[in-house]
Biopython code that builds the backbone (N, CA, C, O; Angstrom):
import numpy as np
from Bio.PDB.StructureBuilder import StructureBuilder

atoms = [
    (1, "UNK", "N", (-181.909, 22.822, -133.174)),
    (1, "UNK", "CA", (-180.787, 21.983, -133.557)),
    (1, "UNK", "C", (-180.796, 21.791, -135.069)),
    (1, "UNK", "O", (-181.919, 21.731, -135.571)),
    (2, "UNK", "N", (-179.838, 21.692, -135.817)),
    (2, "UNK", "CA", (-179.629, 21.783, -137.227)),
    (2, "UNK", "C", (-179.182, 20.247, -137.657)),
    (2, "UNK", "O", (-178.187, 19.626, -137.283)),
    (3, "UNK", "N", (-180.195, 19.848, -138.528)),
    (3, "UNK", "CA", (-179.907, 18.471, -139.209)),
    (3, "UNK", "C", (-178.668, 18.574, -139.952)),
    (3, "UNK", "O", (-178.113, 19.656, -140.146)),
    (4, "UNK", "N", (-178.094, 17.130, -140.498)),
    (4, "UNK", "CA", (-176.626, 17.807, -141.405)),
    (4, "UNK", "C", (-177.506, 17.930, -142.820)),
    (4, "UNK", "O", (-176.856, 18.198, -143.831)),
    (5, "UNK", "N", (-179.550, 17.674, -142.999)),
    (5, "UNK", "CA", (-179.518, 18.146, -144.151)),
    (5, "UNK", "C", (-179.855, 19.478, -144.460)),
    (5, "UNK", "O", (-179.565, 19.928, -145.568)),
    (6, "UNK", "N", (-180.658, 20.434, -143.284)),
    (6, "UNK", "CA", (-180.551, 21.309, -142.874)),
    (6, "UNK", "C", (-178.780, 22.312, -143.278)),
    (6, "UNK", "O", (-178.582, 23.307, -143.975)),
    (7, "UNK", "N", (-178.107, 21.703, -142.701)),
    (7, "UNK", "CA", (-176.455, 22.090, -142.674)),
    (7, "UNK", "C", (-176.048, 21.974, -144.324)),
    (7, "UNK", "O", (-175.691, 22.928, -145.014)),
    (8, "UNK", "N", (-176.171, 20.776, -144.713)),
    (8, "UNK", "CA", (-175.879, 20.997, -145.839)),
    (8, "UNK", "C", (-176.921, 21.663, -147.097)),
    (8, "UNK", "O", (-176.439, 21.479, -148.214)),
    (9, "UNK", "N", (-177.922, 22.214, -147.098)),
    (9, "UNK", "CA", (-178.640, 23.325, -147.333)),
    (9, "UNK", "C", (-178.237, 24.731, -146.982)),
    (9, "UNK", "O", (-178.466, 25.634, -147.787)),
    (10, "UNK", "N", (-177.741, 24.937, -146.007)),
    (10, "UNK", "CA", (-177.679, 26.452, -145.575)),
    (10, "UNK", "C", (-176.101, 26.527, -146.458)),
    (10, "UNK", "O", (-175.924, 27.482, -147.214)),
    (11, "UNK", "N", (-175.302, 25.754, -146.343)),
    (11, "UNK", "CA", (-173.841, 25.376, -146.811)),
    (11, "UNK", "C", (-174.094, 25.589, -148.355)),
    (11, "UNK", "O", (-173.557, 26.615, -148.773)),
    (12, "UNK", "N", (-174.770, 24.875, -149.278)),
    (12, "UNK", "CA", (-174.804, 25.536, -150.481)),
    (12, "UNK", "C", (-175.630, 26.831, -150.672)),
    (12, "UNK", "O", (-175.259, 27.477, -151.652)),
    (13, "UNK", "N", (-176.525, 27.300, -150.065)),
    (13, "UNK", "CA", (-176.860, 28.633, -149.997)),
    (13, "UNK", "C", (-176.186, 29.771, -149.730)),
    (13, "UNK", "O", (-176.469, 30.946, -149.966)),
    (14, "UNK", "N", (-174.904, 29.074, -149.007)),
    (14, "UNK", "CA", (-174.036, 30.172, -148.939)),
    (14, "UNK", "C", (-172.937, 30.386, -149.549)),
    (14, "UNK", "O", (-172.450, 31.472, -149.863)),
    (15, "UNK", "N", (-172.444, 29.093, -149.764)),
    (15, "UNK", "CA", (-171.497, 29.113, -151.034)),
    (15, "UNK", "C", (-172.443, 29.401, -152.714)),
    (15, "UNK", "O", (-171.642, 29.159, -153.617)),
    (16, "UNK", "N", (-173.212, 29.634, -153.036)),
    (16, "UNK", "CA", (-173.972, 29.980, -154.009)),
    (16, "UNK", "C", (-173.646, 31.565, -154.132)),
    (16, "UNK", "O", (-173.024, 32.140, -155.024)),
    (17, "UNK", "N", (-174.304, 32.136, -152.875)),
    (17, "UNK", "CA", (-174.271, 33.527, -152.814)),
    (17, "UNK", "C", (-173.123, 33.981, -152.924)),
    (17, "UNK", "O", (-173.039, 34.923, -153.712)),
    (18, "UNK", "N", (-171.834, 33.546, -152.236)),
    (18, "UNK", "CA", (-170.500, 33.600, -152.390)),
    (18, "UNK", "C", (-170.148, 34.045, -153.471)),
    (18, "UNK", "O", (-170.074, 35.237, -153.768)),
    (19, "UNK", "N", (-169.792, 32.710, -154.451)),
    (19, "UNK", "CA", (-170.000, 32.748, -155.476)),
    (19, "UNK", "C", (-170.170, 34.147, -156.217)),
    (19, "UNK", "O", (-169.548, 35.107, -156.673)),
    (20, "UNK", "N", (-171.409, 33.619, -156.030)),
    (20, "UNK", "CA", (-171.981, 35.123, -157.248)),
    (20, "UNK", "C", (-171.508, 35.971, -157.037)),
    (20, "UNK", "O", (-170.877, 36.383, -158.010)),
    (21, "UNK", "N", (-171.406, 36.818, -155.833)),
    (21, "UNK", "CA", (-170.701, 37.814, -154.818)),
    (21, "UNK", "C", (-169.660, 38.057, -155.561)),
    (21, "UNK", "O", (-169.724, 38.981, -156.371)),
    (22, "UNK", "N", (-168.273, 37.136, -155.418)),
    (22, "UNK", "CA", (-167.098, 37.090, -155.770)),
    (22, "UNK", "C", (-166.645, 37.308, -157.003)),
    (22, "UNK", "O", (-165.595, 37.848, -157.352)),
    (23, "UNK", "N", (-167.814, 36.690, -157.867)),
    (23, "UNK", "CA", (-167.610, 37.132, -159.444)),
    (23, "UNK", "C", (-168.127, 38.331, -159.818)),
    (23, "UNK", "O", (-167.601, 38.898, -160.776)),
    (24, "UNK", "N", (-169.275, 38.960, -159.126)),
    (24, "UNK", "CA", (-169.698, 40.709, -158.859)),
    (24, "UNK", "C", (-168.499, 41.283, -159.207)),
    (24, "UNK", "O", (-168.130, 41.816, -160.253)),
    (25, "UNK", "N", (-167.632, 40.970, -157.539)),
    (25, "UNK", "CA", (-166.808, 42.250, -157.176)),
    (25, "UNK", "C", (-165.677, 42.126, -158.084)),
    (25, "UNK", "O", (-165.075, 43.034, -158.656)),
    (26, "UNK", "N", (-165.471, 40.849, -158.134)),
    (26, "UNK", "CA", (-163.854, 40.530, -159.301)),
    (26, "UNK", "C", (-164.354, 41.204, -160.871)),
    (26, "UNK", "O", (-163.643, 41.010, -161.857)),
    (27, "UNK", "N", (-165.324, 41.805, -160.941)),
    (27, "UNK", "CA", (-165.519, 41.860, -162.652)),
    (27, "UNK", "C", (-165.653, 43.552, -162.675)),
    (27, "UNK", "O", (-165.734, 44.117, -163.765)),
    (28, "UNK", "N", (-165.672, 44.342, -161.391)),
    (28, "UNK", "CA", (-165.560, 45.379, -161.326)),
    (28, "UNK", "C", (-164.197, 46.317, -161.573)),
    (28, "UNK", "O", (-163.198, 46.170, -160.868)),
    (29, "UNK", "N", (-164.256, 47.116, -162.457)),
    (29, "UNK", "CA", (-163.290, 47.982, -162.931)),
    (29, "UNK", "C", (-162.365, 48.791, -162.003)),
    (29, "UNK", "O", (-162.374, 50.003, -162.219)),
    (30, "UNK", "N", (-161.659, 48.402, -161.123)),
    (30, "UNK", "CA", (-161.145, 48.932, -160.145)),
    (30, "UNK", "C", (-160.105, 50.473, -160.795)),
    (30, "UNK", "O", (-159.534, 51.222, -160.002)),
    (31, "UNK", "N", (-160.070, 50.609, -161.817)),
    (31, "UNK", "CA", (-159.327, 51.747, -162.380)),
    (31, "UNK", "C", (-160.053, 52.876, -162.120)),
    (31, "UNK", "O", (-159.319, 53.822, -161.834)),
    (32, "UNK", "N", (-161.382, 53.165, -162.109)),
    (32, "UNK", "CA", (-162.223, 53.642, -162.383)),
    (32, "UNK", "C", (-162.820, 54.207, -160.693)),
    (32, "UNK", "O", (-163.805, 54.847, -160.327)),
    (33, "UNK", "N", (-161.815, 53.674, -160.081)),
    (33, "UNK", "CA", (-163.144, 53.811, -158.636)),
    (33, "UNK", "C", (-162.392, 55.008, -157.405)),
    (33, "UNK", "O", (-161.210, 55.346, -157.476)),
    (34, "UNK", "N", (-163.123, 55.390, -156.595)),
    (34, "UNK", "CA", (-162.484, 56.348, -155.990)),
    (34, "UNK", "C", (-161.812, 55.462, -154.897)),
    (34, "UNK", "O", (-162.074, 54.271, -154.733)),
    (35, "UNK", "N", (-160.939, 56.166, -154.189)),
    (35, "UNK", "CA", (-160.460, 55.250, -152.679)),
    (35, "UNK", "C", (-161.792, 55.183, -151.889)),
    (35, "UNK", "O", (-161.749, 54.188, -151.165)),
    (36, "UNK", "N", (-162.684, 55.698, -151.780)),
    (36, "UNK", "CA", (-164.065, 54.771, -150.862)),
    (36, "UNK", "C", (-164.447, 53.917, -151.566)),
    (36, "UNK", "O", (-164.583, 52.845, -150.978)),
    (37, "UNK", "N", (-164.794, 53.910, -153.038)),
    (37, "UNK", "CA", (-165.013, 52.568, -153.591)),
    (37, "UNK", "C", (-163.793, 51.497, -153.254)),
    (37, "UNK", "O", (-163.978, 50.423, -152.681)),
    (38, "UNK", "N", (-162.869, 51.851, -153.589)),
    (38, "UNK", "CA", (-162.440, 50.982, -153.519)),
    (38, "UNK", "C", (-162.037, 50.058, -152.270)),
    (38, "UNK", "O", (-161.722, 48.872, -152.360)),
    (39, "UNK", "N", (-162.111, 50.898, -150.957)),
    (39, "UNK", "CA", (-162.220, 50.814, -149.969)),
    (39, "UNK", "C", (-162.912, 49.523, -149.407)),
    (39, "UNK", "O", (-162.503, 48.440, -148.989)),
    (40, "UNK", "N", (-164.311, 50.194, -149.604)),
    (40, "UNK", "CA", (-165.702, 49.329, -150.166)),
    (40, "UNK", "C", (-165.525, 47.921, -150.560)),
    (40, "UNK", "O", (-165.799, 46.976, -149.820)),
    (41, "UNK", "N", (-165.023, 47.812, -151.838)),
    (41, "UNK", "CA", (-164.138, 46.717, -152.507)),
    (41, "UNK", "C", (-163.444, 45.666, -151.720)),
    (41, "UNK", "O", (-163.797, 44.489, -151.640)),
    (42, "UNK", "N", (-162.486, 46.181, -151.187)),
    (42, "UNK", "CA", (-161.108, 45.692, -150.667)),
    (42, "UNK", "C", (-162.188, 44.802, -149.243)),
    (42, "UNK", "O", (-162.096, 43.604, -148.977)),
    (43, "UNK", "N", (-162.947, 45.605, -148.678)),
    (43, "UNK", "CA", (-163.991, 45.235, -147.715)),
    (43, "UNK", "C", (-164.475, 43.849, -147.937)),
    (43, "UNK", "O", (-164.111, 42.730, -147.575)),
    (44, "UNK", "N", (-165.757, 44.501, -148.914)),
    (44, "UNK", "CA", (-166.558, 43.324, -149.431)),
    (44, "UNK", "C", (-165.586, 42.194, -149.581)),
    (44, "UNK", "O", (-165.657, 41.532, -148.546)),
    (45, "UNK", "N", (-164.549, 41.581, -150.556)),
    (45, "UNK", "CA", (-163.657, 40.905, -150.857)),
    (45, "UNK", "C", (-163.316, 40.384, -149.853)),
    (45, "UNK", "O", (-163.638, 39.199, -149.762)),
    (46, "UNK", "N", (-162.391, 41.108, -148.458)),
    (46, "UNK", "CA", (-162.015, 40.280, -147.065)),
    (46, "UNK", "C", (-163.242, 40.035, -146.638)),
    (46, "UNK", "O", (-162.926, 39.491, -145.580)),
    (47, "UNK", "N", (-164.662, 40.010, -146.643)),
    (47, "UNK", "CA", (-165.881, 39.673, -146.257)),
    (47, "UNK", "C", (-165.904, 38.418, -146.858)),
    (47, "UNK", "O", (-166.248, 37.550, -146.057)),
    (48, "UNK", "N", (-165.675, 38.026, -147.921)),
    (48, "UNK", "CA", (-165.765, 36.493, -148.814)),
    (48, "UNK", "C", (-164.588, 35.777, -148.361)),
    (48, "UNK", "O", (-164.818, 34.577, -148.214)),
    (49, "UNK", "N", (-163.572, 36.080, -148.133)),
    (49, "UNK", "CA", (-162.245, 35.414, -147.704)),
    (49, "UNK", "C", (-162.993, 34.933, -146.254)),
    (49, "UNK", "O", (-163.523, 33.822, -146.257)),
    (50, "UNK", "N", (-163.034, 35.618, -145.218)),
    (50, "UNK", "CA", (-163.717, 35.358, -144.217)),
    (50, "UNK", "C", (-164.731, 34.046, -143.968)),
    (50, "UNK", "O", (-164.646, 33.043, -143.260)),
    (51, "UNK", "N", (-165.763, 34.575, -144.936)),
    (51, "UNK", "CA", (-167.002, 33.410, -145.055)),
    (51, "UNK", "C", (-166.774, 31.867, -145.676)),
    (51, "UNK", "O", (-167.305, 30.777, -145.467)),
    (52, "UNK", "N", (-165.731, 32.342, -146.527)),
    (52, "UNK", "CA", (-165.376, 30.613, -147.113)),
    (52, "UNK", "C", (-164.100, 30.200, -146.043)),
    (52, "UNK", "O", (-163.691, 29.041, -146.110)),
    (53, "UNK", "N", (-163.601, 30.940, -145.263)),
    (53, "UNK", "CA", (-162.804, 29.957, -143.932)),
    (53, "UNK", "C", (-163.876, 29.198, -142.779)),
    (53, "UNK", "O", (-163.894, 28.132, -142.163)),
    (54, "UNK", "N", (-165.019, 30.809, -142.923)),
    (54, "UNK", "CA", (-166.129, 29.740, -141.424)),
    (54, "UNK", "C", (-166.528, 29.029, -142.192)),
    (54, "UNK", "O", (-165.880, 28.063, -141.788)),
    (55, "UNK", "N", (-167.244, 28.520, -143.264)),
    (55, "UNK", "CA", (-167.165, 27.610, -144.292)),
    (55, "UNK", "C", (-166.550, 25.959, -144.052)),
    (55, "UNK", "O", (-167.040, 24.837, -143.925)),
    (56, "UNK", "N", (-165.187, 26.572, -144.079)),
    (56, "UNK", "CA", (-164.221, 25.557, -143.996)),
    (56, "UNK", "C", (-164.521, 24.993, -142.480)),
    (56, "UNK", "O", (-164.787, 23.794, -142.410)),
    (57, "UNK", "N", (-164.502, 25.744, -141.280)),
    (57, "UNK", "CA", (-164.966, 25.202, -140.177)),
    (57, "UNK", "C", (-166.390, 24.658, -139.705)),
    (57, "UNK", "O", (-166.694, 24.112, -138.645)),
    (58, "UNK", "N", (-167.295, 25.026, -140.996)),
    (58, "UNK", "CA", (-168.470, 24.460, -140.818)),
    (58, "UNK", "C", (-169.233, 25.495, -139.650)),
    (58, "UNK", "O", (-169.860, 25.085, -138.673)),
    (59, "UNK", "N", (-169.013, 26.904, -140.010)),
    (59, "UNK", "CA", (-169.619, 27.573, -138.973)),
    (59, "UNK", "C", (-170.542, 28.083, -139.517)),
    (59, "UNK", "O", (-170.330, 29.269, -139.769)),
    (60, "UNK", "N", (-171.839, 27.585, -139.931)),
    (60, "UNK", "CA", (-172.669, 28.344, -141.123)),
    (60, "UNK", "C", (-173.302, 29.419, -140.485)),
    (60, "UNK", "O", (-174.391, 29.416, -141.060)),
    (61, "UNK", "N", (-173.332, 30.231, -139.769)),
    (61, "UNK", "CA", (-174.436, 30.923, -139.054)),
    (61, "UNK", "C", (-173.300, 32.217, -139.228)),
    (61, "UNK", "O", (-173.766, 33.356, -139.221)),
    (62, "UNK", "N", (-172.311, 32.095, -139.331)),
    (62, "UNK", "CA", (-171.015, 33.118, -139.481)),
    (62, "UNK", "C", (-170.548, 33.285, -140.929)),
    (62, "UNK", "O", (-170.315, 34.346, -141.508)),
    (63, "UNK", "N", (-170.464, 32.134, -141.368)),
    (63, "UNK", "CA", (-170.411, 32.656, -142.563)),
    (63, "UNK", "C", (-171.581, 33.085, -143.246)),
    (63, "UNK", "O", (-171.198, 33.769, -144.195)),
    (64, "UNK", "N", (-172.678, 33.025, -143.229)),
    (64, "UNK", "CA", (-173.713, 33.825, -143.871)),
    (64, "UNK", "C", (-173.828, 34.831, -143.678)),
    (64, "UNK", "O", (-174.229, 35.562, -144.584)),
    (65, "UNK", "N", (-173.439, 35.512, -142.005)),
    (65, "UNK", "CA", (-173.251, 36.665, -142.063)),
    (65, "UNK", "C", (-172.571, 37.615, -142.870)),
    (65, "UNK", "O", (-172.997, 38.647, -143.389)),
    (66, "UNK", "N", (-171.285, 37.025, -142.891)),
    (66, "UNK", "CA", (-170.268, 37.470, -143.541)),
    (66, "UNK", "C", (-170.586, 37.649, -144.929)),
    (66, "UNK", "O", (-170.093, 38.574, -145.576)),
    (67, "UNK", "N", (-171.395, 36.800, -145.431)),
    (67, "UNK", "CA", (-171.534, 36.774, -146.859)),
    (67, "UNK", "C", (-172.532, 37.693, -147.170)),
    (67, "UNK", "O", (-172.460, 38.391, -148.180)),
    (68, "UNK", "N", (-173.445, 37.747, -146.394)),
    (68, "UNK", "CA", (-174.579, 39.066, -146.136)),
    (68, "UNK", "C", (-173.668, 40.423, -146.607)),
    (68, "UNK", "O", (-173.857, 41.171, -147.567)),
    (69, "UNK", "N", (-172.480, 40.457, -145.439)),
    (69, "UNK", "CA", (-171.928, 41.517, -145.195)),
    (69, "UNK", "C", (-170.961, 41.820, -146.784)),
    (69, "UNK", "O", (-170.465, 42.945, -146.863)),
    (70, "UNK", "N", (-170.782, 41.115, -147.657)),
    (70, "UNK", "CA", (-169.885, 40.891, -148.859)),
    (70, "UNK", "C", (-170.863, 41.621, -149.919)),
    (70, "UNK", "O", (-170.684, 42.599, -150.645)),
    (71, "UNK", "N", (-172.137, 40.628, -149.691)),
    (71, "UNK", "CA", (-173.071, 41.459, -150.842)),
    (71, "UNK", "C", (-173.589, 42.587, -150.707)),
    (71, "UNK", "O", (-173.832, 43.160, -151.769)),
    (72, "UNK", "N", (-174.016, 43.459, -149.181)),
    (72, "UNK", "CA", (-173.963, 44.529, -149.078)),
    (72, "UNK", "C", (-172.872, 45.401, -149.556)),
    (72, "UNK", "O", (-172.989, 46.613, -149.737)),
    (73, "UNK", "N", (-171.893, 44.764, -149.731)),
    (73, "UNK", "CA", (-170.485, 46.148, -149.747)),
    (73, "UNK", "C", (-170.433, 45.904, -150.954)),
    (73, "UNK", "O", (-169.916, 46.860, -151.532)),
    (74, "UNK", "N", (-170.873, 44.622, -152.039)),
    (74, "UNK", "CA", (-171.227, 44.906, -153.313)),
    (74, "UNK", "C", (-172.597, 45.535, -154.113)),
    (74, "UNK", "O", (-172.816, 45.640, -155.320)),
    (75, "UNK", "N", (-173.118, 45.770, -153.370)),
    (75, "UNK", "CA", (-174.535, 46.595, -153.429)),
    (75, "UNK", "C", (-174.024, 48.188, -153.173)),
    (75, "UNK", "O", (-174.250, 49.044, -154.029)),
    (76, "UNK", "N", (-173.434, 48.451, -152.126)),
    (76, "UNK", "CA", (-172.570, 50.031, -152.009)),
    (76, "UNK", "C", (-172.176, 49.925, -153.453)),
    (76, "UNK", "O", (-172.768, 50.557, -154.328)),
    (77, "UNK", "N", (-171.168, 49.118, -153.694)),
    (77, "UNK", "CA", (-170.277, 49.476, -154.643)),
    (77, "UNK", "C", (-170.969, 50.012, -156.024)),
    (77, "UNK", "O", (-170.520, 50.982, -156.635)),
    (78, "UNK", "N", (-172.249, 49.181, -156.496)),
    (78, "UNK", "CA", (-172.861, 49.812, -157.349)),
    (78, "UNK", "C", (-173.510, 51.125, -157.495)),
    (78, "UNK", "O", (-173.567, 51.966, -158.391)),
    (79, "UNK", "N", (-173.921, 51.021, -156.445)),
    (79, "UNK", "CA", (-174.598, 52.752, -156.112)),
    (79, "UNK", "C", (-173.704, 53.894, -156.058)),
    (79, "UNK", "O", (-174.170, 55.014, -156.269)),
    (80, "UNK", "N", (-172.419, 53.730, -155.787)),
    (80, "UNK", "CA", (-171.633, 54.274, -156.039)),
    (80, "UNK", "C", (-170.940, 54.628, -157.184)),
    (80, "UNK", "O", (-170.271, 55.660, -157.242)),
    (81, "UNK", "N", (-171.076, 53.684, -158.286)),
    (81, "UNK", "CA", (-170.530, 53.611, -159.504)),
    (81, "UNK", "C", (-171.834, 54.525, -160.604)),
    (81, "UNK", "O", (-171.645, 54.645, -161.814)),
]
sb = StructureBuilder()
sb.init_structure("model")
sb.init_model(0)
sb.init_chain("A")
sb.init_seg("    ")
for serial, (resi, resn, name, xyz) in enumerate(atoms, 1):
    if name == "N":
        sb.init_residue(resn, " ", resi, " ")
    sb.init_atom(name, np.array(xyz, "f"), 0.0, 1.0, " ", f" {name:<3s}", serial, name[0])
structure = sb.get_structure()
């Protein structure tokens, strides 16, 4: 069972990662990228849209996933670049 200080711990851990995430992918040169990058991109990005709605519902166990799933597709994106 999850305390709300527990909850509100996992809640800024994930909006943290978010965060960072979001300013990653937004600072990336999209001129420059092939359609799988950008693909990639467009991905990762609806991966953060996603995580800050379960967010909003207080579903932290979903949105971390999601946010997992954001920084992976910004981790592709570099290796790719």
């Amino acid at each position: 069972m999850q305390t709300s200080t527990n909850a509100g711990a996992i809640e800024a851990q994930v909006k943290g990662s978010l965060d960072e995430t979001e300013r990653q992918l937004k600072s990336v040169n999209q001129a420059g990228l092939t359609r799988e990058a950008k693909d990639h991109l467009n991905t990762a990005m609806s991966h953060v849209r996603a995580a800050r709605e379960a967010l909003g519902y207080k579903n932290f166990v979903y949105a971390k996933e999601l946010a997992d799933k954001a920084r992976n597709g910004e981790l592709t994106l570099e290796e790719m670049s």
